[in-house]
MARKOLVO-860208 format. One line per 3 residues: number of its first residue (from 1); for each residue x, y, z of N, C-alpha, C, CB. Coordinates in steps of 0.1 Angstrom, whole numbers, always signed. Glycine has a CB too. Layout:
N
NUM) X Y Z X Y Z X Y Z X Y Z  ... $
# end
This chain:
97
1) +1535 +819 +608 +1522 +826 +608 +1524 +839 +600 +1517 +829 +622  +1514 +841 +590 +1516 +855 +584 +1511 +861 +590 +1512 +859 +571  +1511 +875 +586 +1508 +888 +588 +1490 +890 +588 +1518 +896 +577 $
4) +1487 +883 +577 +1469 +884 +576 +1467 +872 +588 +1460 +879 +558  +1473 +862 +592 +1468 +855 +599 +1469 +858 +614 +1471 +844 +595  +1481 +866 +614 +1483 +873 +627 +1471 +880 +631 +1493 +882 +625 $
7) +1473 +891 +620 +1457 +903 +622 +1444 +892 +623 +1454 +916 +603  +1443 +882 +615 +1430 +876 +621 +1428 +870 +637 +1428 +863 +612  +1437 +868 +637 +1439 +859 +652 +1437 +872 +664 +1460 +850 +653 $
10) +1443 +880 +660 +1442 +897 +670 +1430 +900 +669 +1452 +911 +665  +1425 +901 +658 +1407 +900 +659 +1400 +892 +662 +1399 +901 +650  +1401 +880 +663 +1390 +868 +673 +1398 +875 +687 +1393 +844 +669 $
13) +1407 +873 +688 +1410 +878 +704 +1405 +888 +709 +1423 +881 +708  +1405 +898 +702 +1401 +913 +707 +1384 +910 +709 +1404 +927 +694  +1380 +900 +697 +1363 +899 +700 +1361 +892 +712 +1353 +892 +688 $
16) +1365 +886 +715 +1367 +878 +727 +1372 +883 +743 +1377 +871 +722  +1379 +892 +740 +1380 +901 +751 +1370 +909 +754 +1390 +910 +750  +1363 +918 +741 +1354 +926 +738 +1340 +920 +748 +1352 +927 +722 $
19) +1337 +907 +744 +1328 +901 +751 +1330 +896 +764 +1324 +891 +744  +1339 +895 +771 +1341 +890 +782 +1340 +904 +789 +1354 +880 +784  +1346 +913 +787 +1346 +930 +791 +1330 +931 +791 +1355 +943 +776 $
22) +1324 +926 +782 +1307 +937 +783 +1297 +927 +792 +1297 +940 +764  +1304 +913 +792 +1294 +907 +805 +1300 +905 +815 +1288 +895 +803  +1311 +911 +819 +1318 +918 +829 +1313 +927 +836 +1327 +923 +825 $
25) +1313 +937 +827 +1305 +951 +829 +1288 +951 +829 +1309 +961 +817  +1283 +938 +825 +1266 +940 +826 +1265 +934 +839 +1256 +931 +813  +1271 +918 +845 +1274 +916 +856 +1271 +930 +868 +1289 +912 +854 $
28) +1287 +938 +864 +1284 +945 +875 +1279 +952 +881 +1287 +949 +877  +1264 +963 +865 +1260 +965 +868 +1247 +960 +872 +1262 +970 +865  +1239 +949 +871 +1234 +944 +874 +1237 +944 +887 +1233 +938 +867 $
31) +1248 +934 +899 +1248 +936 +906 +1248 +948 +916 +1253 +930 +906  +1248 +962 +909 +1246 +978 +914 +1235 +978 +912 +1252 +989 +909  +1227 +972 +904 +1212 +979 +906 +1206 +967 +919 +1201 +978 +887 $
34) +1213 +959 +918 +1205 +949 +929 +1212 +951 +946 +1207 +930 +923  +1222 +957 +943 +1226 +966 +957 +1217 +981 +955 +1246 +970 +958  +1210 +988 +952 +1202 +998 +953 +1191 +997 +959 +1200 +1002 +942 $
37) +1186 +979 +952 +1175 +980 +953 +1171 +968 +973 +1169 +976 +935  +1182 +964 +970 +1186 +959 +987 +1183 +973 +999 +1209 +954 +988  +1195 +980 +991 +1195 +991 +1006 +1182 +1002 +1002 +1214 +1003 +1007 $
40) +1175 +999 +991 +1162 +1011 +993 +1148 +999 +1003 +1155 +1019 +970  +1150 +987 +1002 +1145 +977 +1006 +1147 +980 +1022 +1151 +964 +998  +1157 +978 +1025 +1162 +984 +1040 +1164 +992 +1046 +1168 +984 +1043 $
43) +1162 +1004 +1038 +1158 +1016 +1040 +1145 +1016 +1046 +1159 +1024 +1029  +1134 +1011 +1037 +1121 +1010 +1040 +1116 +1003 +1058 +1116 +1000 +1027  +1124 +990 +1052 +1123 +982 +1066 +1130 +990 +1080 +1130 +965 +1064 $
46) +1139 +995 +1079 +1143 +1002 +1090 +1130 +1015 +1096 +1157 +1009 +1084  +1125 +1021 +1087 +1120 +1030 +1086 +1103 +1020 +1093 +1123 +1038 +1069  +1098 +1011 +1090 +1089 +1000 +1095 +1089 +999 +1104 +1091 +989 +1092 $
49) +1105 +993 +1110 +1103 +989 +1123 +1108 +1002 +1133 +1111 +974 +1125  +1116 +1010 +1129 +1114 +1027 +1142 +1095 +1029 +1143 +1124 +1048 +1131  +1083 +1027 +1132 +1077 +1031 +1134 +1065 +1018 +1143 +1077 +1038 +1123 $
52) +1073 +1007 +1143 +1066 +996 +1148 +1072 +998 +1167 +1073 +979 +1139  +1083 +1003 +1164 +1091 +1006 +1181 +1087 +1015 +1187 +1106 +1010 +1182  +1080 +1029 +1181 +1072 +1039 +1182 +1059 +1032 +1188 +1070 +1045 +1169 $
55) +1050 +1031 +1182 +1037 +1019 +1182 +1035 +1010 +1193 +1039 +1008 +1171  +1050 +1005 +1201 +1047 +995 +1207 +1057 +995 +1220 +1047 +983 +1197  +1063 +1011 +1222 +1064 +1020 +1236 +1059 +1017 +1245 +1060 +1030 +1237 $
58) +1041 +1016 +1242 +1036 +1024 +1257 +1043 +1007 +1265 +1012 +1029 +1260  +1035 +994 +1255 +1037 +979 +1261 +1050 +980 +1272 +1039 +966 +1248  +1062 +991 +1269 +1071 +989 +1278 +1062 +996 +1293 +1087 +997 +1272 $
61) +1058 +1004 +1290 +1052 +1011 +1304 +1045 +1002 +1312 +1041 +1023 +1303  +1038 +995 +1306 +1032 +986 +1310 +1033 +981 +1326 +1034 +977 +1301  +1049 +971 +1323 +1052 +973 +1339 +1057 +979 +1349 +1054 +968 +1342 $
64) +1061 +996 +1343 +1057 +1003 +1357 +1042 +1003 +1362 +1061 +1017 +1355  +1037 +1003 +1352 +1016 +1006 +1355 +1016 +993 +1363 +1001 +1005 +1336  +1021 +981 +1357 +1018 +967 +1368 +1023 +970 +1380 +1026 +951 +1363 $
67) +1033 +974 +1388 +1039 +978 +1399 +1036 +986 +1408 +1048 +980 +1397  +1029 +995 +1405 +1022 +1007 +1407 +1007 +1002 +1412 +1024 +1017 +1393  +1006 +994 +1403 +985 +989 +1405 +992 +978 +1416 +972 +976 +1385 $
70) +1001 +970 +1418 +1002 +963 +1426 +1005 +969 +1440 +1008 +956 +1420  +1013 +978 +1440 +1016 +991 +1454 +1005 +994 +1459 +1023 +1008 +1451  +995 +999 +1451 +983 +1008 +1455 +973 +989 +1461 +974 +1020 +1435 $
73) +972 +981 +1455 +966 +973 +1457 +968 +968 +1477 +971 +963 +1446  +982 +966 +1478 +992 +964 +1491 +984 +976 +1496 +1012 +964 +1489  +978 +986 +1494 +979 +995 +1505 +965 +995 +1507 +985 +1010 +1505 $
76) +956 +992 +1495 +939 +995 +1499 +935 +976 +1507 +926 +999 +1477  +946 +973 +1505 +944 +962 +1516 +947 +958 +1529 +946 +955 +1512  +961 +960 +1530 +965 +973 +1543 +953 +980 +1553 +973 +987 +1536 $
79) +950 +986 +1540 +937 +997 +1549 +928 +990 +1550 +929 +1012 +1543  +923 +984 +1547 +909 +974 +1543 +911 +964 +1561 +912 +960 +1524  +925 +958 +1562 +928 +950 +1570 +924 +956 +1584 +940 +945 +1569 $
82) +931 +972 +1583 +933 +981 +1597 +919 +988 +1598 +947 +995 +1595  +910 +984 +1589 +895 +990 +1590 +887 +982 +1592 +891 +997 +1578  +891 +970 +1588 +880 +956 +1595 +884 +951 +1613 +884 +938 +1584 $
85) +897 +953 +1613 +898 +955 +1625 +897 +963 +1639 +903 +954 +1624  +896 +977 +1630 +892 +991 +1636 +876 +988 +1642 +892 +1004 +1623  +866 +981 +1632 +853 +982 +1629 +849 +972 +1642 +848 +977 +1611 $
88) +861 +961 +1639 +856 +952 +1650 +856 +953 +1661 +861 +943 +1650  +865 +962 +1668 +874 +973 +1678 +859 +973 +1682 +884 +990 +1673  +854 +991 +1676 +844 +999 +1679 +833 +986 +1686 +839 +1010 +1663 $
91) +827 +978 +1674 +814 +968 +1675 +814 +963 +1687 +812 +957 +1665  +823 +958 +1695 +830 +945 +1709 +829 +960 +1715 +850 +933 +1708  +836 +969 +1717 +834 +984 +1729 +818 +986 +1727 +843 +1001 +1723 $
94) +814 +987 +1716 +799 +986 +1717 +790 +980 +1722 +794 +984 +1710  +797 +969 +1722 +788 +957 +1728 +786 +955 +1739 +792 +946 +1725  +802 +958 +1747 +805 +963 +1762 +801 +974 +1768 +816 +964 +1765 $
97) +792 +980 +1763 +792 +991 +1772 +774 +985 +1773 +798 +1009 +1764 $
# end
């Protein structure tokens, strides 16, 4: 091999490297701009759902409120029971006298 054919051959290679190097490098960045645009994507959605978890709090209260309406229920019927019975008391002493 000569010397010009050498130097030719070192230039297709080098062009050849040259090109594998720049869609190497467009590759990568491509895949950086599509990691940017992932984590600004998930950024958002995070930021969505704290404000969806915000939003949808109280539904946790909920069943203390159920437990509480159900306590109070147990007692106005309780009383209800000890007041129909009371009532019935008085009416029958009423009746007897």
């Amino acid at each position: 091999m000569t010397d010009t054919e050498l130097w030719a051959a070192w230039r297709v290679w080098m062009g050849v490297a040259t090109v594998v190097v720049l869609i190497a490098a467009t590759l990568l960045i491509v895949i950086l701009l599509t990691a940017r645009r992932i984590l600004a994507d998930a950024v958002r959605a995070l930021h969505a759902v704290e404000k969806i978890r915000a939003q949808t709090q109280p539904i946790w209260g909920l069943q203390d409120t159920n437990e509480v309406a159900e306590n109070i229920l147990a007692t106005v019927q309780s009383v209800e029971q000890k007041a129909t019975l009371l009532g019935a008391a008085l009416t029958h002493k009423a009746a007897v006298r």
